[in-house]
Backbone as numpy.savetxt, mean C-alpha at the origin, in Angstrom:
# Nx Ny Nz CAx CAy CAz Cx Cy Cz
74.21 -38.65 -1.59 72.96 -37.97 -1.31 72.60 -37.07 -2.50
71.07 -37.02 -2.75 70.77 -36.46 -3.98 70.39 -34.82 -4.20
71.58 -33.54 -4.71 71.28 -32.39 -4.96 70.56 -32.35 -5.06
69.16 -31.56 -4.70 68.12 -31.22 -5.88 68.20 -30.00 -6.00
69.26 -28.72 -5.41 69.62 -27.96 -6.04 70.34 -27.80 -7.34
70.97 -28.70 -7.35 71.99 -29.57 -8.46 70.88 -29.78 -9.45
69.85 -30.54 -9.60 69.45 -31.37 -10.12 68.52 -29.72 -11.10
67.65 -29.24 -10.09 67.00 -27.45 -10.55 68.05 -27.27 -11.78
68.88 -26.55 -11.12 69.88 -25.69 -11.80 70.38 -26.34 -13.16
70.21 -27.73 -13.28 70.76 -28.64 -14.34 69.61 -28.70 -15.56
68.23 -28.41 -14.76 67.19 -28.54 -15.87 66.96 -27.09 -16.08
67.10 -26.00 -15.48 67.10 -24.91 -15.84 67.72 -24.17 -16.81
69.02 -25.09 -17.16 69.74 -25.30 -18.09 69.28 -25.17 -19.12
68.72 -26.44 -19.17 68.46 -26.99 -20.56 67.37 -26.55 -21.30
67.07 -25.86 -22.33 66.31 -24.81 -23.00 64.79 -25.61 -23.17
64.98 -26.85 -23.56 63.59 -28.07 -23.77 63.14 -28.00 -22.49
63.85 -28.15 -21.53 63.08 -28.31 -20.20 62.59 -27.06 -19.61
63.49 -25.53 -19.91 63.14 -24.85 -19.12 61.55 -24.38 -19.48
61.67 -24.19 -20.98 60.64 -23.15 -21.56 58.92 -24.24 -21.48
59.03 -25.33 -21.60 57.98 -25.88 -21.01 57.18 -25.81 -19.74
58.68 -25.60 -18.41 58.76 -25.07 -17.16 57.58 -23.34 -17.09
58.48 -22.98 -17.81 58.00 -21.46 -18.25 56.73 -21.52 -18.28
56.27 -22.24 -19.99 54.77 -21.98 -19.80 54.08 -22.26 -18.67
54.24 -23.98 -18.13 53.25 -24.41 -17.25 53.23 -23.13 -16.09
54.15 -22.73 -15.81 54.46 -21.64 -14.40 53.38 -20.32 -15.37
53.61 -20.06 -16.27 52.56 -18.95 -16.77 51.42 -19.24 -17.24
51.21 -20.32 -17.48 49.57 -20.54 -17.20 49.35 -20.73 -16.27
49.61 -21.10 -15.03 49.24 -21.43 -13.77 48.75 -19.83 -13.31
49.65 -18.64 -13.86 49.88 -17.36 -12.92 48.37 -17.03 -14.00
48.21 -17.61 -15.19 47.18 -16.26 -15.85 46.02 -17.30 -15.38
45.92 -18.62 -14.79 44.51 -18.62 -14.32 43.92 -18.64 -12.97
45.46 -18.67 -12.01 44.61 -17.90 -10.75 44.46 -16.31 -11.36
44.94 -15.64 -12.14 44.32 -14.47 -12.04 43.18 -14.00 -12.76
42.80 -14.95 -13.45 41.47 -15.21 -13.89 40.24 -15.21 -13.01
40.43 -16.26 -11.79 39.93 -17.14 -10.69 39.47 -15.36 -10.14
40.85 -15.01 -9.79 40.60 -13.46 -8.70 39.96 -12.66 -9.04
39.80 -12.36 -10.67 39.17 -11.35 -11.20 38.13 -11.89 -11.58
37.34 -13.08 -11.96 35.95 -12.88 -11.41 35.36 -12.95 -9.83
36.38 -13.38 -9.01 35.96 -13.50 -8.04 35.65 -11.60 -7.65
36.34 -10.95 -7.50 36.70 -9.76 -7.49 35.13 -8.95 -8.14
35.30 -9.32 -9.43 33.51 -8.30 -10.12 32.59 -8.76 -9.78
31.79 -10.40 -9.47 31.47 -10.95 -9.05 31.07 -10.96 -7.67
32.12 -10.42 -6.57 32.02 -10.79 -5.51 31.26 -12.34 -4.88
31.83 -13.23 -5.38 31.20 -14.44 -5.67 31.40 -15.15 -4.01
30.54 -15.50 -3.74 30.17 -16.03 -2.38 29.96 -14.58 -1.42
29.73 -13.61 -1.98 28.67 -12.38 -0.60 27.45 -12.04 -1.02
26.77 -13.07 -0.89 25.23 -12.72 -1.07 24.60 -11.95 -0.25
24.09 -11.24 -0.36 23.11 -10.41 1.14 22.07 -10.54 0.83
20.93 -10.08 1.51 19.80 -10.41 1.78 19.15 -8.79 1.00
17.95 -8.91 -0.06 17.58 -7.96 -0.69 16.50 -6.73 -0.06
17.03 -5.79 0.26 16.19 -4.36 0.77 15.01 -4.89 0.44
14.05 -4.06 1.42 12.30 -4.07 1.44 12.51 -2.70 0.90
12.16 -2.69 -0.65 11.42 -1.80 -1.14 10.15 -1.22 -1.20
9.03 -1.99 -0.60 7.47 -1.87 -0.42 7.18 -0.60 0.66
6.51 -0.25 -0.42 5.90 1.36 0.74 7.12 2.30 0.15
8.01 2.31 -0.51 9.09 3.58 -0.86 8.40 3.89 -2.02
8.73 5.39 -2.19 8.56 5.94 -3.58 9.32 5.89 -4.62
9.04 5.49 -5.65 10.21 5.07 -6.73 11.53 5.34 -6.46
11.70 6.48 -6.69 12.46 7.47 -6.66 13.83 6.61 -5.24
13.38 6.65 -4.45 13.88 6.18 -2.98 14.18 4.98 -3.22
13.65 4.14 -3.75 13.26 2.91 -4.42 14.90 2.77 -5.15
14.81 3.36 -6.00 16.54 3.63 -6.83 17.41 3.85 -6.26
17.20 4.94 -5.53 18.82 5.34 -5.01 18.84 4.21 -3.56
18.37 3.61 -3.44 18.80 2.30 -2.07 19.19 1.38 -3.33
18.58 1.09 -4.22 19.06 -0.17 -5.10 20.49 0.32 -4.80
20.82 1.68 -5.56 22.28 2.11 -6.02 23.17 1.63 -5.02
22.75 2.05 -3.49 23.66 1.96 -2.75 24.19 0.33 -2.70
23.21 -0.29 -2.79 23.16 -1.58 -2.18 23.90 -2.51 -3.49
24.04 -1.63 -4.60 24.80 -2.16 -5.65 23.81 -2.94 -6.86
22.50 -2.75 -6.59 21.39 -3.99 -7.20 20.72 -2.75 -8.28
19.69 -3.07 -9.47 18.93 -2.23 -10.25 17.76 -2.65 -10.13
17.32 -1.65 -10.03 15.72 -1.27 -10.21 14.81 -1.62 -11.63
14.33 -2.12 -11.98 13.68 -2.27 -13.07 11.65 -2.45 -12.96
11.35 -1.45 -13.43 9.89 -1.47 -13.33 9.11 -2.04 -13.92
8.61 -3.21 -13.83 7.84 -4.48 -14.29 6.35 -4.17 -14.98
5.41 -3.48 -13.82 4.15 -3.26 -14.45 4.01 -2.13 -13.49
2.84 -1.64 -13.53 1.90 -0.89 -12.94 0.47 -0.55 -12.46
-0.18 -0.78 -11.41 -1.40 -0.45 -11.28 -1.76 0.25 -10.26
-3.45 0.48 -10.63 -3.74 1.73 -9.52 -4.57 1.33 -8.22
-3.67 1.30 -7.39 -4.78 0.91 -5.68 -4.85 2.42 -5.20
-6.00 1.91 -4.55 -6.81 3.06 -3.68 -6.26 3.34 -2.28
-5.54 4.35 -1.85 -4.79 4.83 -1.08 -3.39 4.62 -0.76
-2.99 4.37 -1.66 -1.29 3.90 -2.10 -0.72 5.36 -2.91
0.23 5.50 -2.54 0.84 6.78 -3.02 1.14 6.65 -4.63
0.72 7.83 -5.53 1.55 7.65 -7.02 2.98 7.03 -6.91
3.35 6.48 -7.85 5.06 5.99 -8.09 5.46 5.19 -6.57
4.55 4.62 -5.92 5.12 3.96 -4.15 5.00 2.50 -5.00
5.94 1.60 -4.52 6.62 0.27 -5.07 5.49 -0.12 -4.15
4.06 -1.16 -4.85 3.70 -2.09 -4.34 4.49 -3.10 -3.64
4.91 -4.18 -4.81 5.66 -5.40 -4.72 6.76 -5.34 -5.36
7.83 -6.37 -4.94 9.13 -7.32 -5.82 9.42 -7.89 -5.68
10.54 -8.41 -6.95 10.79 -9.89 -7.22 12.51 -9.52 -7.14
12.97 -10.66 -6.68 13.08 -11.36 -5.80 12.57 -10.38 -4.18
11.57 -11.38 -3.13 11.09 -10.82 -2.21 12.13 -9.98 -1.08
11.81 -9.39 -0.56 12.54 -8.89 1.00 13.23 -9.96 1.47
14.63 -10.08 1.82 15.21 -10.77 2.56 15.99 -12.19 1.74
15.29 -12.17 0.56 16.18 -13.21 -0.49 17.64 -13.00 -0.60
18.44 -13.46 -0.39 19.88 -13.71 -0.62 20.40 -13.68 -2.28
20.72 -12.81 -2.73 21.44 -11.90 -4.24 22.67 -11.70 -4.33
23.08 -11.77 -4.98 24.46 -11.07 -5.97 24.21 -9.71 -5.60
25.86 -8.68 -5.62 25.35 -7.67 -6.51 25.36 -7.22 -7.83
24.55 -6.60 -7.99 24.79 -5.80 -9.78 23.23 -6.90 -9.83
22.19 -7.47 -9.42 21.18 -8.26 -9.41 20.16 -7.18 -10.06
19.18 -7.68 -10.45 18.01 -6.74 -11.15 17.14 -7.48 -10.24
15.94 -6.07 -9.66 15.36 -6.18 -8.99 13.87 -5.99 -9.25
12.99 -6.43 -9.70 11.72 -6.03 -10.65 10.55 -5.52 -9.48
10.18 -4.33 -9.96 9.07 -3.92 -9.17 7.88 -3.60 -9.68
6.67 -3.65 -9.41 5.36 -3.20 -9.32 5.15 -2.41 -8.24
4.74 -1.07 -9.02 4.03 0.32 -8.70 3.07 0.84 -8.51
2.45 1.82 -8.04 1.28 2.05 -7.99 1.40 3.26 -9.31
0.18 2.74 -9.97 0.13 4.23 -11.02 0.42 5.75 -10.65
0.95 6.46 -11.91 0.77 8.07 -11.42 -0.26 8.63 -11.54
-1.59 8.19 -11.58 -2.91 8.79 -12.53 -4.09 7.44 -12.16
-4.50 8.13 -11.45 -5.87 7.10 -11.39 -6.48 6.77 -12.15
-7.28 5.60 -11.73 -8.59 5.65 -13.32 -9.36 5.81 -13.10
-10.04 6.34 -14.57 -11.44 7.13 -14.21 -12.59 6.08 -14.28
-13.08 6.66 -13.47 -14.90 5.86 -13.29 -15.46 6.33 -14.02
-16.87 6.00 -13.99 -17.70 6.57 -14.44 -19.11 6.43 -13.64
-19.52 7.70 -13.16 -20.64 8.61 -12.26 -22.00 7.01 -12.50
-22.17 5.62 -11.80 -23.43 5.12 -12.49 -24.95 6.28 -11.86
-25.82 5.89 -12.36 -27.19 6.64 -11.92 -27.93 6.19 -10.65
-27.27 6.91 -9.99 -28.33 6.87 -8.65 -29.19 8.16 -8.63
-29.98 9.08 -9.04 -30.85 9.72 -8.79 -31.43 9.42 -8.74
-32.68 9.54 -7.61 -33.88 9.07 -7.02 -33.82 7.45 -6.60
-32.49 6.76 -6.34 -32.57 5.54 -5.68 -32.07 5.63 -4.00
-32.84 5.14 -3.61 -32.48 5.13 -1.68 -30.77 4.88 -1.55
-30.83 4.92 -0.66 -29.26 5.36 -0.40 -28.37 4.27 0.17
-29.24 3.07 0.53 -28.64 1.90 0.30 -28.14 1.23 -0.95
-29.13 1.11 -1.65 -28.69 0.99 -3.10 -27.52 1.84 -3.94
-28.01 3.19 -3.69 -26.78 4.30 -4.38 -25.53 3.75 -3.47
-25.27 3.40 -2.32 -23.93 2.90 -1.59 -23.64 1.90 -2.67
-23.90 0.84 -2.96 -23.87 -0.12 -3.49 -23.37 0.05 -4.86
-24.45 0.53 -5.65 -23.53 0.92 -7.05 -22.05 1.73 -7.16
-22.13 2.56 -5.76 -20.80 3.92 -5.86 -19.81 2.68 -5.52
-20.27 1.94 -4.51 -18.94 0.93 -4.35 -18.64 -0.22 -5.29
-19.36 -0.51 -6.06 -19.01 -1.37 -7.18 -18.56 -0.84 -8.25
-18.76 0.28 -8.33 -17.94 1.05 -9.85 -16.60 1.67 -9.20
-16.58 1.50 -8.15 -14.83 1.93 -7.34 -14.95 3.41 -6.76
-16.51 3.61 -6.53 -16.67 5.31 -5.96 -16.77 4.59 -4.39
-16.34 5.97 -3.65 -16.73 5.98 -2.23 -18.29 7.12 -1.87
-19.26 6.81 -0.83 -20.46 7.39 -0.20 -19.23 8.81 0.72
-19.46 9.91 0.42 -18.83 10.89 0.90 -19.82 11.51 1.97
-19.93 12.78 2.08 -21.41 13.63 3.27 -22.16 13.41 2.63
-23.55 13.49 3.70 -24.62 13.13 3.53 -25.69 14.53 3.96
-26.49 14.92 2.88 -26.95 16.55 3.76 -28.57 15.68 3.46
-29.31 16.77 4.10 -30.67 15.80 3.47 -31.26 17.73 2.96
-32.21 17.27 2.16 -33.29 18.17 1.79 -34.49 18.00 1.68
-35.44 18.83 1.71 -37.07 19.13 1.91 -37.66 18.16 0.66
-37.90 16.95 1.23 -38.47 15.74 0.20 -38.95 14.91 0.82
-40.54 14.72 0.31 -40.87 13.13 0.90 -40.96 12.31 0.76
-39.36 11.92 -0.35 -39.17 10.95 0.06 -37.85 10.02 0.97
-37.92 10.03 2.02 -37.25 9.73 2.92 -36.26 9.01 2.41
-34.34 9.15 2.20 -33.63 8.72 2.19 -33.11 8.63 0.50
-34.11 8.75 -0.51 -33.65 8.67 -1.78 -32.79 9.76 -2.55
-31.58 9.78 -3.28 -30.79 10.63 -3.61 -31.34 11.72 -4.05
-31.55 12.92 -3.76 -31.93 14.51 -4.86 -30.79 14.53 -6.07
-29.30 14.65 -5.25 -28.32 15.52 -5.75 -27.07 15.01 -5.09
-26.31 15.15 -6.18 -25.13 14.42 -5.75 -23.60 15.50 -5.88
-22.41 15.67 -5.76 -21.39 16.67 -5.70 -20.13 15.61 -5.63
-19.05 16.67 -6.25 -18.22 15.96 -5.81 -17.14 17.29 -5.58
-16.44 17.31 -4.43 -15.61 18.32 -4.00 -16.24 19.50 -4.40
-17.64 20.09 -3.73 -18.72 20.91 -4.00 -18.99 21.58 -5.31
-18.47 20.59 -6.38 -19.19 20.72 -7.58 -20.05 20.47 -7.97
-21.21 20.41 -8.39 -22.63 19.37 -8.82 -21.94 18.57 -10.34
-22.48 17.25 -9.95 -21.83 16.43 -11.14 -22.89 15.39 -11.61
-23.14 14.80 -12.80 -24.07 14.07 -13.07 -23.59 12.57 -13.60
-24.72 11.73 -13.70 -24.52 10.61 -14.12 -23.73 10.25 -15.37
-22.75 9.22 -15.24 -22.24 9.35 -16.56 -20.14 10.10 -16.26
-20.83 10.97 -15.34 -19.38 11.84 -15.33 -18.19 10.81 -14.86
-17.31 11.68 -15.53 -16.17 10.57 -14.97 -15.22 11.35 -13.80
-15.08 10.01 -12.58 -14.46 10.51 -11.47 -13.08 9.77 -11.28
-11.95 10.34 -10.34 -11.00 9.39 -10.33 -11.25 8.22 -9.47
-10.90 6.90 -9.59 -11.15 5.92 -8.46 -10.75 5.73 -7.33
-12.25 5.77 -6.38 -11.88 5.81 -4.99 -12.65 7.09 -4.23
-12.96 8.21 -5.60 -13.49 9.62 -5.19 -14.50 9.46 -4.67
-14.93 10.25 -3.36 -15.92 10.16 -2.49 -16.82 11.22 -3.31
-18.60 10.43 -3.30 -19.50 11.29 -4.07 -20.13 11.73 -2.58
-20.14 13.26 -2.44 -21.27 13.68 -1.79 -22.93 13.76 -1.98
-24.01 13.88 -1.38 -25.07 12.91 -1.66 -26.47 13.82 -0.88
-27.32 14.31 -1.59 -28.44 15.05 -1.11 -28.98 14.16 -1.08
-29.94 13.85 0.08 -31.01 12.74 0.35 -32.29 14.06 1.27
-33.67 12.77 0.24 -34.79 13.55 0.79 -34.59 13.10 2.22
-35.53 14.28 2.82 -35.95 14.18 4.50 -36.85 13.60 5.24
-38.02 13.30 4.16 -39.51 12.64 4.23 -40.20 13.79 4.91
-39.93 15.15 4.70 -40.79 16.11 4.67 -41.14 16.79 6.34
-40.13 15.43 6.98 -40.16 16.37 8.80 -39.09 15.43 9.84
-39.30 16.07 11.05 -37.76 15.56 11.41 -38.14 14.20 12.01
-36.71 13.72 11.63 -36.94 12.45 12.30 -35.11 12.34 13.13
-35.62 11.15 13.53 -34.51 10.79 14.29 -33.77 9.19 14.46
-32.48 9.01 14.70 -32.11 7.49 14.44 -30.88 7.39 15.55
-30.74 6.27 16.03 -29.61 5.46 16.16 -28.56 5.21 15.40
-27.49 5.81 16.25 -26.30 4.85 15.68 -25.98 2.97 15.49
-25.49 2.71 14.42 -25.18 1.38 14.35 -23.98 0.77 15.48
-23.73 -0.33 15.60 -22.27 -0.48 16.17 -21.26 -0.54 15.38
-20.11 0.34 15.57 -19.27 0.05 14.45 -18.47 -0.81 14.99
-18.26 -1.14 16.19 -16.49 -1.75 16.44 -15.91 -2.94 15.25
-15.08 -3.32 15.35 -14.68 -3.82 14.59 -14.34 -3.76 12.83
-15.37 -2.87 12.89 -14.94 -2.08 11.29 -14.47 -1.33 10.94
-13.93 -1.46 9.53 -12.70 -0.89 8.97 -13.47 0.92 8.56
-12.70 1.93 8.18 -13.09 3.01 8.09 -14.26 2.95 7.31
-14.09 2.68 6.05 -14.75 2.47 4.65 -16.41 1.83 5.30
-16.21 0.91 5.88 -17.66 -0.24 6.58 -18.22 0.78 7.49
-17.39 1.38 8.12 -18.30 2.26 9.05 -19.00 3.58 8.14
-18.24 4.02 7.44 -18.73 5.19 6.68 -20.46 4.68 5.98
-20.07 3.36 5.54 -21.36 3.01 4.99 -22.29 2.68 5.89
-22.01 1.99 7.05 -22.97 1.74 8.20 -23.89 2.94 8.37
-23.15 3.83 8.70 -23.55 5.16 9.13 -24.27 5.65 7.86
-23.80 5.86 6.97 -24.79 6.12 6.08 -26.23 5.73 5.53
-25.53 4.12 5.52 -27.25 3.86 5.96 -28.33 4.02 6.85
-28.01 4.61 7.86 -28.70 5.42 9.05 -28.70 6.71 8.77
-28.21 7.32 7.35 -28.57 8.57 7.37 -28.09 9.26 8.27
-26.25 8.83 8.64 -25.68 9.43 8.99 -24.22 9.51 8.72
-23.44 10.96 9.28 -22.10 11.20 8.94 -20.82 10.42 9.82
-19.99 10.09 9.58 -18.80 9.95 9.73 -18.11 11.91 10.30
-17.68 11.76 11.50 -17.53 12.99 12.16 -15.61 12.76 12.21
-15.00 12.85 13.28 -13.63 13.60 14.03 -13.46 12.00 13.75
-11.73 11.60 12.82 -11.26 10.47 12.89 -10.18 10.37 13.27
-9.74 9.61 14.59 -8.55 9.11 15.19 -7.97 8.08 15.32
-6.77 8.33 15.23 -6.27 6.63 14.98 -4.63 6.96 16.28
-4.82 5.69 16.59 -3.92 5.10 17.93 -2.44 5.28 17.25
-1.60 4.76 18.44 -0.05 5.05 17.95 -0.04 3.77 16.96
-0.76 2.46 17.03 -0.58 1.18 16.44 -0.81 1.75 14.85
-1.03 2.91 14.17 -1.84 3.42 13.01 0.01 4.38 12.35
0.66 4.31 11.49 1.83 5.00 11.29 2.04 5.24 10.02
0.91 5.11 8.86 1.04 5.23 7.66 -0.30 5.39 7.12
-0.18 5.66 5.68 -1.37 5.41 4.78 -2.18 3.81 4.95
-0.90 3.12 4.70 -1.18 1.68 4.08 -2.08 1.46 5.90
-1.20 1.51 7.02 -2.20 0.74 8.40 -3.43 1.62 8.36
-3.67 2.86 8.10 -5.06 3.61 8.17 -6.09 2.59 7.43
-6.12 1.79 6.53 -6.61 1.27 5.80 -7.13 -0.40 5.70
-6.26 -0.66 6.91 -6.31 -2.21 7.37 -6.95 -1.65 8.93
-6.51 -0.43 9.41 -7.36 -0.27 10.65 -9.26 -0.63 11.05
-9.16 -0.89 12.26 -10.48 -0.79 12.24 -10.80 -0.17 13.75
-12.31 0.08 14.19 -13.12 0.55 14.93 -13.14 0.39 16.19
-12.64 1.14 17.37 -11.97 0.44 18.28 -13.29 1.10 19.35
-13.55 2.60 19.13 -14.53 3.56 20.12 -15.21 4.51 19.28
-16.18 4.87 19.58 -17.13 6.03 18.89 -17.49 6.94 20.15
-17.69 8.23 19.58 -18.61 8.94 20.06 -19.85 10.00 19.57
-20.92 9.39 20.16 -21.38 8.87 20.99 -21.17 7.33 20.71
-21.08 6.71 21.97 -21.21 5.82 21.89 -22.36 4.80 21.38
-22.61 3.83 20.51 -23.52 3.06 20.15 -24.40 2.35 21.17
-24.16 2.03 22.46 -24.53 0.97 23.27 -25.69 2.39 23.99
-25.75 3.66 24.03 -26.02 4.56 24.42 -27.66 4.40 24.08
-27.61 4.22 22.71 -28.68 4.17 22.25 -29.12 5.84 21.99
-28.43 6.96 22.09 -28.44 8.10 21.71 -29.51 8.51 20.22
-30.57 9.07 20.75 -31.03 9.68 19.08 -30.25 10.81 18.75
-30.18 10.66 17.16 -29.79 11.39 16.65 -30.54 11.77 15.61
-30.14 13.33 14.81 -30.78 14.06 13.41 -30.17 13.37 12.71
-31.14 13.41 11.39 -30.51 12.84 9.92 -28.99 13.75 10.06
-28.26 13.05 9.25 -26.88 13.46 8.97 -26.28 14.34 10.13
-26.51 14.08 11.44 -26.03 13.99 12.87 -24.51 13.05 12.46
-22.89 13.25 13.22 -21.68 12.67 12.54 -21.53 11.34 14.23
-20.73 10.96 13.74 -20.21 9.95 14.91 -18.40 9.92 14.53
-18.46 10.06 15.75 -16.88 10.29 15.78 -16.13 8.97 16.01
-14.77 8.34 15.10 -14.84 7.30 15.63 -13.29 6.97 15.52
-12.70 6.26 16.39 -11.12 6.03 16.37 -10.97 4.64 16.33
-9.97 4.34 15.67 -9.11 3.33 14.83 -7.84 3.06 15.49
-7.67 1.33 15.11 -6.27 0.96 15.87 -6.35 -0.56 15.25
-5.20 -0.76 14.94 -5.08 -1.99 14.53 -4.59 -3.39 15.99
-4.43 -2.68 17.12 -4.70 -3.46 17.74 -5.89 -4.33 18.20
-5.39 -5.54 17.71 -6.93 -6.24 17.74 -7.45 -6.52 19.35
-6.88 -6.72 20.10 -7.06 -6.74 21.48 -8.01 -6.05 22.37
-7.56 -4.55 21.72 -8.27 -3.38 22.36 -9.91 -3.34 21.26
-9.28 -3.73 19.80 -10.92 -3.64 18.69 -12.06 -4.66 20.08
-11.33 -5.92 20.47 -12.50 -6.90 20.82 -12.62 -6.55 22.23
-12.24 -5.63 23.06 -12.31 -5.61 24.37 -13.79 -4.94 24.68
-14.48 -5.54 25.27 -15.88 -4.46 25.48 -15.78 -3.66 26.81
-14.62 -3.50 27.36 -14.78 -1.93 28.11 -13.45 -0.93 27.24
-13.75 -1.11 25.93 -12.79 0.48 25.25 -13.40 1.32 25.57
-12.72 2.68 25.91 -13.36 3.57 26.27 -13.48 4.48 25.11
-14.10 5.71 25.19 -13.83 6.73 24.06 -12.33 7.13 24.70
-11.14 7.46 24.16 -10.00 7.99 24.40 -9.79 9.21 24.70
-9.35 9.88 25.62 -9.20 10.98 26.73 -8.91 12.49 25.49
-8.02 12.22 24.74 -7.14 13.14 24.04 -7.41 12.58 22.58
């Protein structure tokens, strides 16, 4: 019967056989430990799924990368209108993509610094039109006062955060211009439009083109940020539109917001209690 303890011990012996033995046995040991130690920095096969950075402020933005083991790297920058300075628009790779860690994570920001407009000339144009230009150069229609003029509805005078400002001036984008409109020299009176279904911004202009204000704004529990205030829309007013209520020039309408679309299309919303 054949030793193969015998047989070991006999080649272990022998110096040709052992030290060949040797290496193969020590390369074998230095490349599983090769294998372990990238497996090890690497963490090679635990991918997780990449944090929703969107809506954080830079800042917040980093220290979750940190935790999560991934880097932050800031790609570009631009400026939207009601998005916080330094708040992470977008990134690449999206929410929920499966990553490495130690992964670079590229984001787009919202600027720290708006851009400036520039004031176009609406003096003495009706106030449909002045809506129109303020919203194509990236201004918003702010209050509406009227003054002793006959001509009914055309700009006097314009302000911005009760400064008087002129054509030409430069505003940040998005800045609401306040807006003197003639009276046509005696009182008159108007209807509200219907707003339902419209977003803040649509109603402000509705109303304005009626030569009227935007009053008390409420928004539902469905409303929990900047960003939903802004996709919200027009759910109840008061007074109500269907009322047919007259009102004075620059008379306000009060109006609440909800992104539930259910309640926007229901035609018995009520005005809300509280």
């Amino acid at each position: 019967m054949v030793n193969y303890r015998d047989i070991i011990r006999y080649a272990w012996s022998v110096p040709y056989i052992k030290h060949p033995l040797l290496g193969l046995l020590l390369g074998l040991l230095i490349t599983v430990a090769i294998f372990v130690s990238l497996s090890l920095f690497t963490r090679h096969g635990r991918e997780f799924p990449v944090p929703d950075f969107r809506s954080l402020p830079l800042g917040e933005a980093v220290s979750l990368a940190e935790r999560e083991g991934l880097q932050c790297v800031v790609s570009d920058s631009t400026y939207m209108l009601g998005r916080r300075p330094g708040e992470v628009l977008e990134q690449q790779p999206v929410p929920g993509n499966k990553v490495k860690r130690g992964r670079s994570v590229f984001l787009l920001v919202n600027a720290l610094a708006p851009q400036q407009i520039e004031l176009p000339d609406i003096l003495g144009v009706p106030i449909k039109r002045a809506i129109l230009a303020l919203n194509r150069s990236g201004l918003e229609v702010g209050h509406l006062r009227f003054v002793y003029d006959v001509a009914l509805g055309e700009v006097r005078e314009q302000s911005y955060r009760g400064r008087p400002i002129v054509t030409g001036e430069q505003l940040p984008k998005g800045a609401s211009v306040d807006l003197s409109l003639g009276n046509g020299e005696y009182e008159r009176y108007v209807r509200a439009p219907r707003l339902n279904g419209m977003t803040l911004r649509e109603a402000r202009n509705a109303l304005a083109e009626r030569f009227l204000n935007v009053g008390k704004i409420s928004y539902d529990g469905t409303v929990a940020n900047l960003s939903d205030s802004l996709k919200a829309r027009v759910y109840s007013t008061y007074p109500p539109s269907k009322a047919r209520q007259q009102m004075g020039l620059g008379d306000t309408v009060d109006v609440w917001l909800t992104l539930n679309q259910a309640r926007i299309e229901s035609p018995k919303a009520r005005k809300p209690t509280s």
